[in-house]
N, C-alpha and C positions, 0 to 999 in steps of 0.2 A: 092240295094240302091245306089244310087249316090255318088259318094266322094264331099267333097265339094270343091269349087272351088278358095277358097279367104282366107289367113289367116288377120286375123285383131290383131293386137297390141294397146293396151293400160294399161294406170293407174290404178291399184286397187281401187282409190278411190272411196267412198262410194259416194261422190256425183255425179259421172259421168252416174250411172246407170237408172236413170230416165231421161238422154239425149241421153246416147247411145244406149239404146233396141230399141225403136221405130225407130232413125235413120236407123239400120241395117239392122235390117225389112223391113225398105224400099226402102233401095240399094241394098240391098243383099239377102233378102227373108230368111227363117227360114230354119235351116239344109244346109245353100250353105257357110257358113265359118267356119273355126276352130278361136277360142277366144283366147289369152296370155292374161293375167292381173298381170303386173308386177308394184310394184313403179317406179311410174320415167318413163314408158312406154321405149322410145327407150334410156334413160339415162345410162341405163347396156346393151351395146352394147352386151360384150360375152353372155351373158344368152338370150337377142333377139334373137341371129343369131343362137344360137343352135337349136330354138324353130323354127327358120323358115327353116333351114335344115330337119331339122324331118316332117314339113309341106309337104314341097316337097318332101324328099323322100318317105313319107309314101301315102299322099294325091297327088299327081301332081298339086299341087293346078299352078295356074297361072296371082294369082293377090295377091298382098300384102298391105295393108292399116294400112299407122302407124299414131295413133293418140297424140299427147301430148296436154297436156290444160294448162289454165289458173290458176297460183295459184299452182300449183304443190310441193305439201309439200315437195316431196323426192328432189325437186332442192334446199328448200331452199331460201336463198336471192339471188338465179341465177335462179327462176324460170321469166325469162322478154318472153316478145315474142321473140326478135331477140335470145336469146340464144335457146328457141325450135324449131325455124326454122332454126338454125344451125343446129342442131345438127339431127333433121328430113333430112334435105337435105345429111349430112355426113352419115346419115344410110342408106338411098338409095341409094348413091356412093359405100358407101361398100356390098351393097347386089349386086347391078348391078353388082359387078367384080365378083362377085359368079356364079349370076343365072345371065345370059344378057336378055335370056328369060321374065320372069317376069315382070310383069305394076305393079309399083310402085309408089302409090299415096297417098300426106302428109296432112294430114290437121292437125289445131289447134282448138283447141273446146274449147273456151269461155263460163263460167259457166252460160252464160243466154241463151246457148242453141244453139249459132249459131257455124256452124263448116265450118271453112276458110282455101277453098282448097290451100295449099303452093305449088308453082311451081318453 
């Protein structure tokens, strides 16, 4: 069997599950990612970076996709956009000094389903 190739990151929440299955499915295909579902998605940096360590040492994976959304209970009254595109862009700064290797790509998923690549 194949290792998969892609960890993907995000929010536990209950509502993001009927946007993000199908999504994946169809960037990523079934069986080619490993899943985190954390609150907050990249908001607990140390516990992200462990889970993507363990990614790549275990899996070689060679693509990382960290999502955070709209509404984000574990932010709180800091969940705005500008504050998860900080904070998406500062986790990929800190993974690059890790892995240089890895494509590392942010988006923001809007609860009406659209998900907005962050560059």
């Amino acid at each position: 069997m194949p290792l998969p190739q892609a960890l993907v990151v995000t929010c536990f929440d209950f509502r993001l599950q009927a946007l993000l299955d199908p999504w994946l499915l169809e960037n990523l295909g079934h069986g080619n990612y490993n899943r985190v579902a954390l609150a907050g998605a990249v908001k607990n940096w140390d516990i992200i970076f462990s889970q993507i360590e363990l990614s790549k040492r275990f899996h070689h994976i060679n693509r990382l996709l960290l999502i955070n959304h709209e509404d984000c209970r574990a932010y709180g009254a800091e969940s705005h956009y500008e504050r998860h595109c900080h904070d998406l862009r500062q986790s990929r700064q800190r993974t690059l000094e890790h892995f240089p290797d890895l494509s590392v790509e942010l988006y923001h998923l809007w609860l009406d389903g659209r998900f907005e690549r962050i560059e």
